[in-house]
C-alpha positions as CSV (number, residue, x, y, z in Angstrom):
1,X,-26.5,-29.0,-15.2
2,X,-30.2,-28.2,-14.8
3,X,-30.5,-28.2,-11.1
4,X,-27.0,-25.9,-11.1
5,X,-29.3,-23.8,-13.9
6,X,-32.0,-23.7,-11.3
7,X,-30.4,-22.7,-8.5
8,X,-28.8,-19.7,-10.5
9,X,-32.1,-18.6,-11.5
10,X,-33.8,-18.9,-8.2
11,X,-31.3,-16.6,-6.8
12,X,-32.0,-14.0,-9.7
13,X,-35.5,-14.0,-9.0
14,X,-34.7,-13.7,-5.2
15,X,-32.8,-10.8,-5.9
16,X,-34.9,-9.2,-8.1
17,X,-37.8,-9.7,-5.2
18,X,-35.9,-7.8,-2.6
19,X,-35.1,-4.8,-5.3
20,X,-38.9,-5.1,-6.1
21,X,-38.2,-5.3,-9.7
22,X,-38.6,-7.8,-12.4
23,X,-35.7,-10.3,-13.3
24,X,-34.8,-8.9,-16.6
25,X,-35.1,-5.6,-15.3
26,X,-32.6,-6.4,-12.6
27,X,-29.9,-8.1,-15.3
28,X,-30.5,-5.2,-17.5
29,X,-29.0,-3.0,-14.5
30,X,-26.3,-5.5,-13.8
31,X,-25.2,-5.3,-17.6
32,X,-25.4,-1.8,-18.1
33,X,-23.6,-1.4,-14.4
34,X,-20.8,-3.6,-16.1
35,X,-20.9,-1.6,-19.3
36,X,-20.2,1.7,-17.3
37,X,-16.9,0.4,-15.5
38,X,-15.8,-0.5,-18.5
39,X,-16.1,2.9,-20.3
40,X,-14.4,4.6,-16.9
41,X,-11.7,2.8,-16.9
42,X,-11.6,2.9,-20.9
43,X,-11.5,6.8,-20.7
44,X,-9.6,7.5,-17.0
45,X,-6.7,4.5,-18.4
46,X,-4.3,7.0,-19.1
47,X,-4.2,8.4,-15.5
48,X,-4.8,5.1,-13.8
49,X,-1.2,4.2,-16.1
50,X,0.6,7.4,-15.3
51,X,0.3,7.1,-11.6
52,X,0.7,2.8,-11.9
53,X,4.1,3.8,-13.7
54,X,5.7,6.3,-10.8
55,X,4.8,2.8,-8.4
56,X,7.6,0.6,-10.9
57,X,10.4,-0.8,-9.1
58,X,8.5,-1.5,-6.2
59,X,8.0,-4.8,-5.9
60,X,5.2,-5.0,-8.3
61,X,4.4,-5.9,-12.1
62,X,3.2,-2.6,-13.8
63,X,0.0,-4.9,-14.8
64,X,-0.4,-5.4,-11.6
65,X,-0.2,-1.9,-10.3
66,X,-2.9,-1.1,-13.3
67,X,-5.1,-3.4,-11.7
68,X,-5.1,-2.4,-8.3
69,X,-5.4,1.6,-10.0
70,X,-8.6,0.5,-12.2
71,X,-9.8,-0.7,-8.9
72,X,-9.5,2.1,-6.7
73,X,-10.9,4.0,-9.7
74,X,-14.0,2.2,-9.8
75,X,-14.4,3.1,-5.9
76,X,-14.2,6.6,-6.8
77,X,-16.5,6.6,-9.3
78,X,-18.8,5.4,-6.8
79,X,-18.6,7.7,-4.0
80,X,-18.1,10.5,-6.7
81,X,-20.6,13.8,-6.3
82,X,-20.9,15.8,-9.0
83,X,-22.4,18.6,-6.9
84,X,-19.7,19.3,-4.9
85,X,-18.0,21.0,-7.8
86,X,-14.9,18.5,-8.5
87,X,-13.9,16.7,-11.4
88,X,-14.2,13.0,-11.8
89,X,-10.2,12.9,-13.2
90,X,-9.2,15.1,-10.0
91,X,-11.3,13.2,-7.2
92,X,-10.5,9.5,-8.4
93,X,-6.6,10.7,-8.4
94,X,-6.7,9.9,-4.5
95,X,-8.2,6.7,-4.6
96,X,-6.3,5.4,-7.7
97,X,-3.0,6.5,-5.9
98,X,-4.5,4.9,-2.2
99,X,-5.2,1.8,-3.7
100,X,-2.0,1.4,-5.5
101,X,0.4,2.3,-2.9
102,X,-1.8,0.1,0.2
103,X,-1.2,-2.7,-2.3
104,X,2.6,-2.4,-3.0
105,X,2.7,-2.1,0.9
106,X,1.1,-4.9,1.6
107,X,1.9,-7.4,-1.6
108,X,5.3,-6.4,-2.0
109,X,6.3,-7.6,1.3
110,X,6.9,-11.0,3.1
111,X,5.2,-10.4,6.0
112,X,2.1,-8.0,5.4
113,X,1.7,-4.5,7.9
114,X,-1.5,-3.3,8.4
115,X,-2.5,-0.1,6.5
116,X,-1.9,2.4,9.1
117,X,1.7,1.5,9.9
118,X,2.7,0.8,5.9
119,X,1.5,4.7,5.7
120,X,4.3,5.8,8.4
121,X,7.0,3.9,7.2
122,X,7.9,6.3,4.5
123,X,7.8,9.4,6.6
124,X,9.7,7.9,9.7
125,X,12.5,6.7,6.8
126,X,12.6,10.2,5.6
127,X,13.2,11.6,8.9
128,X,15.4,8.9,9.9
129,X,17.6,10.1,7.0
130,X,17.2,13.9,7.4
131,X,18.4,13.0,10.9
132,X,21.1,10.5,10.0
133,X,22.8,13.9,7.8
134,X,22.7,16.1,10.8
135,X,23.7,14.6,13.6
136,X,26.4,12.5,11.9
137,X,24.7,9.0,13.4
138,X,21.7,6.9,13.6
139,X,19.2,8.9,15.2
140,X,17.0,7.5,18.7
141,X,13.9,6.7,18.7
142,X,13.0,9.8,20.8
143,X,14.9,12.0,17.9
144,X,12.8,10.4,15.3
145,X,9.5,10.7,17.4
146,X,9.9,14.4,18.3
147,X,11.1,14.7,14.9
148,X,7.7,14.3,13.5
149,X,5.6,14.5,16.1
150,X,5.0,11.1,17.1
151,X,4.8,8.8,20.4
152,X,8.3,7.0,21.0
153,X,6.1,4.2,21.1
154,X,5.0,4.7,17.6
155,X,8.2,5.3,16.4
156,X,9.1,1.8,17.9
157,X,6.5,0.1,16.8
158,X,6.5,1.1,13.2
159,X,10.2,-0.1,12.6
160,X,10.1,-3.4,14.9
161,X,6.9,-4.4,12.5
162,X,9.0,-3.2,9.5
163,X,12.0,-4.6,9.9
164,X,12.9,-7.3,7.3
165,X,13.3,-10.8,7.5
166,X,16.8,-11.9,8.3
167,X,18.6,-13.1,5.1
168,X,21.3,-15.6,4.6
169,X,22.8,-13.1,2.1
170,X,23.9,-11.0,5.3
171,X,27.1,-9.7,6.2
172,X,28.5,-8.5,9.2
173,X,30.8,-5.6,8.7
174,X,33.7,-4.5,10.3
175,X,31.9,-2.3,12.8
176,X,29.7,-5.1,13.5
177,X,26.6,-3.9,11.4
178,X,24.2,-6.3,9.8
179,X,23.3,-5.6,6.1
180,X,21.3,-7.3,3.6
181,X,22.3,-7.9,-0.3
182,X,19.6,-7.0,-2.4
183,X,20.4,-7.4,-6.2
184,X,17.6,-5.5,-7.9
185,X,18.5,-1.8,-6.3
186,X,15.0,0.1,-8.1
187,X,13.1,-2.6,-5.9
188,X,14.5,-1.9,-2.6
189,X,17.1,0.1,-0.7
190,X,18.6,-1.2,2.9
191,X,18.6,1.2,6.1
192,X,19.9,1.3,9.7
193,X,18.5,1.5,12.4
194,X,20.1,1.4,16.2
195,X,18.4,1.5,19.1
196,X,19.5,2.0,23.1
197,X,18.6,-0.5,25.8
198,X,17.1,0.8,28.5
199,X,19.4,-1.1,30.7
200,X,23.3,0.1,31.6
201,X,23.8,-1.3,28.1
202,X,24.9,1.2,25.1
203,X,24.7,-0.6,21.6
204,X,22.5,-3.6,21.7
205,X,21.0,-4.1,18.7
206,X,21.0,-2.5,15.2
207,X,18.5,-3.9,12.9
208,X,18.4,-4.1,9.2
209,X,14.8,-3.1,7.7
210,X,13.6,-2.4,4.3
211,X,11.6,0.0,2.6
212,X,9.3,-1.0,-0.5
């Protein structure tokens, strides 16, 4: 116990060296640092809950989604300038909502996606089913990518790293289609997606993927 005691304090007084300030200077800094997080996300709680509670139903606890709001929160707080005119409530909104969805994107999932592909997802499932009403069918991926803009390549990428893993609750319909049986329906909701093989061949493949 005394040489873990040591080593603690050394540390504290090797800290306080480099910031060129006494040790109980430096741990009255730490405590009143701590003191301040707690009274920001005392007082911005109610927004970090309201936008935590439109995040329910996907795949994380409402606690959870608190959490990872108080956290993206605090990050605001710290890049937050006062000069530039904005509120504290209006600025931390972003990162409160960033941090929430980036973590139902990537802890709500069995396989993880990297940020920047999690972030597509919704809007190529939104044109995927804008598209899907029009044209009567399961659009391309070169319909999707001009769609919104995008490389074909993009397109492709984004749904073969989204696509869920296979379940042994499938069924294969009638038309030959692969779905997945997902009980809880606020949690997730199944699409369809067909691509064309470059080759002579029509209908190769149509892979099941999921949205969080």
């Amino acid at each position: 116990m005394v040489e873990e005691t040591s080593e603690i304090d050394l540390s504290s007084k090797q800290l306080a060296k480099a910031a060129g300030m006494s040790t109980q200077r430096l741990d009255k800094l730490l405590i009143n640092a701590k003191e301040s997080q707690k009274k920001i996300i005392q007082c911005y709680r109610g927004l970090v809950v309201s936008v935590a509670a439109s995040y329910q139903g996907k795949g994380l606890s409402l606690q959870d989604l608190i959490q990872e709001g108080s956290i993206g929160l605090l990050h605001g707080a710290k890049k937050f300038n006062p000069k530039k005119g904005y509120k504290l409530s209006t600025y931390a909104y972003w990162w409160i909502r960033q941090a929430i969805s980036r973590a139902v994107a990537n802890k709500s999932r069995v396989i993880r996606l990297p940020g920047s592909i999690s972030e597509l997802v919704p809007k190529i499932c939104n044109a995927n089913t804008e598209l899907s009403r029009k044209l009567r069918r399961m659009p391309s991926y070169d319909e999707i990518a001009e769609a919104l803009g995008m490389d074909v390549s993009t397109v492709r990428l984004v749904i073969e790293r989204n696509r869920a893993p296979i379940s042994i609750d499938q069924i294969v319909t009638s038309q030959g289609y692969m779905s997945l049986q997902v009980c809880p329906k606020s949690l997730l909701f199944q699409q369809l997606f067909s691509y064309i093989s470059i080759a002579n061949e029509n209908l190769s493949l149509i892979s099941c993927w999921k949205l969080n």
